[in-house]
N, C-alpha and C positions, 0 to 999 in steps of 0.2 A: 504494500500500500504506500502511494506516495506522500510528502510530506507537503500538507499545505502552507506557504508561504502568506507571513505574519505582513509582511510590506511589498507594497505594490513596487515593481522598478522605479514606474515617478515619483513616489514615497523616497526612497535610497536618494533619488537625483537630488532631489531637497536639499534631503541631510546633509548629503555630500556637500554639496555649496555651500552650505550654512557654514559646515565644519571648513575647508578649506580657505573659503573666503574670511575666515574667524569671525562671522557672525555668533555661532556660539560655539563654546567650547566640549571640548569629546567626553569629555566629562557631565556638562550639563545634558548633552542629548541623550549620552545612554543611560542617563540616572529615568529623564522622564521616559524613556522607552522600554525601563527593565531587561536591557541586554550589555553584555561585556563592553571593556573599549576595547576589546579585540575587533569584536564585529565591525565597528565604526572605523578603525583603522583598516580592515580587509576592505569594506563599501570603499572608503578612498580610492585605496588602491587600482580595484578595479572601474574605481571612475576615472579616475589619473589616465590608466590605459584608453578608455575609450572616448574619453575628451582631450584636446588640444586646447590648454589653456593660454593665453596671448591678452597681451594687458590692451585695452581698447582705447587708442590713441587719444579721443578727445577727451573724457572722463576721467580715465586712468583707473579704471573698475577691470577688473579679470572676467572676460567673456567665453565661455567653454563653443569650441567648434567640435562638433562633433564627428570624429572618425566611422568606419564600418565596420563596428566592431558591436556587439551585444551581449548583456549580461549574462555569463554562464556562471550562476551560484549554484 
Protein backbone atom coordinates (compact mmCIF):
# COMPACT_ATOMS: atom_id res chain seq x y z
CA UNK A 1 0.00 0.00 0.00
CA UNK A 2 1.33 3.27 -0.93
CA UNK A 3 2.01 6.20 1.34
CA UNK A 4 -0.17 9.09 1.12
CA UNK A 5 1.77 12.31 0.87
CA UNK A 6 1.02 14.93 3.80
CA UNK A 7 2.10 18.04 1.36
CA UNK A 8 1.17 18.93 -1.87
CA UNK A 9 4.41 19.74 -4.31
CA UNK A 10 3.13 23.57 -4.25
CA UNK A 11 2.97 23.18 -0.47
CA UNK A 12 7.01 22.12 -0.57
CA UNK A 13 7.58 25.11 -3.31
CA UNK A 14 6.25 27.49 -0.58
CA UNK A 15 8.31 26.23 2.15
CA UNK A 16 11.05 26.02 0.18
CA UNK A 17 11.01 29.98 -0.80
CA UNK A 18 10.11 30.99 2.46
CA UNK A 19 13.04 28.83 3.93
CA UNK A 20 15.61 29.83 1.24
CA UNK A 21 14.67 33.23 0.74
CA UNK A 22 14.96 33.60 4.84
CA UNK A 23 11.43 34.54 5.11
CA UNK A 24 11.33 32.02 7.85
CA UNK A 25 13.42 30.11 9.54
CA UNK A 26 13.95 25.96 9.22
CA UNK A 27 13.26 25.87 12.45
CA UNK A 28 10.20 27.97 12.79
CA UNK A 29 8.46 25.85 9.73
CA UNK A 30 9.19 22.41 10.96
CA UNK A 31 8.04 23.27 14.55
CA UNK A 32 4.46 24.55 12.88
CA UNK A 33 4.60 21.44 10.56
CA UNK A 34 5.54 18.79 13.01
CA UNK A 35 8.37 17.38 10.89
CA UNK A 36 12.27 17.14 11.31
CA UNK A 37 14.67 19.94 9.96
CA UNK A 38 15.97 17.11 8.12
CA UNK A 39 12.92 17.03 5.98
CA UNK A 40 13.17 20.82 5.33
CA UNK A 41 16.80 20.77 4.49
CA UNK A 42 16.06 17.59 1.98
CA UNK A 43 12.76 19.81 0.24
CA UNK A 44 15.63 22.51 -0.30
CA UNK A 45 17.80 20.56 -1.79
CA UNK A 46 15.70 19.10 -4.02
CA UNK A 47 14.31 22.58 -4.93
CA UNK A 48 17.86 23.89 -5.35
CA UNK A 49 18.01 21.14 -8.05
CA UNK A 50 15.08 22.00 -9.87
CA UNK A 51 15.16 25.64 -9.73
CA UNK A 52 17.77 28.06 -11.07
CA UNK A 53 18.00 30.70 -8.67
CA UNK A 54 19.25 34.31 -10.31
CA UNK A 55 18.87 37.50 -8.39
CA UNK A 56 16.35 39.76 -10.56
CA UNK A 57 18.05 42.77 -11.68
CA UNK A 58 15.66 45.45 -10.97
CA UNK A 59 14.44 44.54 -7.40
CA UNK A 60 17.34 42.59 -6.32
CA UNK A 61 14.70 39.70 -4.94
CA UNK A 62 15.91 35.88 -5.82
CA UNK A 63 13.49 34.77 -8.76
CA UNK A 64 13.41 30.62 -9.01
CA UNK A 65 13.54 29.77 -13.15
CA UNK A 66 12.41 26.63 -13.27
CA UNK A 67 14.41 23.62 -14.97
CA UNK A 68 12.84 20.01 -16.38
CA UNK A 69 13.25 18.46 -13.70
CA UNK A 70 10.22 17.12 -11.12
CA UNK A 71 9.89 16.18 -7.79
CA UNK A 72 10.81 12.47 -7.11
CA UNK A 73 10.24 12.18 -3.10
Amino acid sequence: MSRRERFTPARKNKLCLDYINGNRSRSEICNCLHISTRTIQDWAAIYKKIWDFRIHKENKKTVPIQKNLKWNL
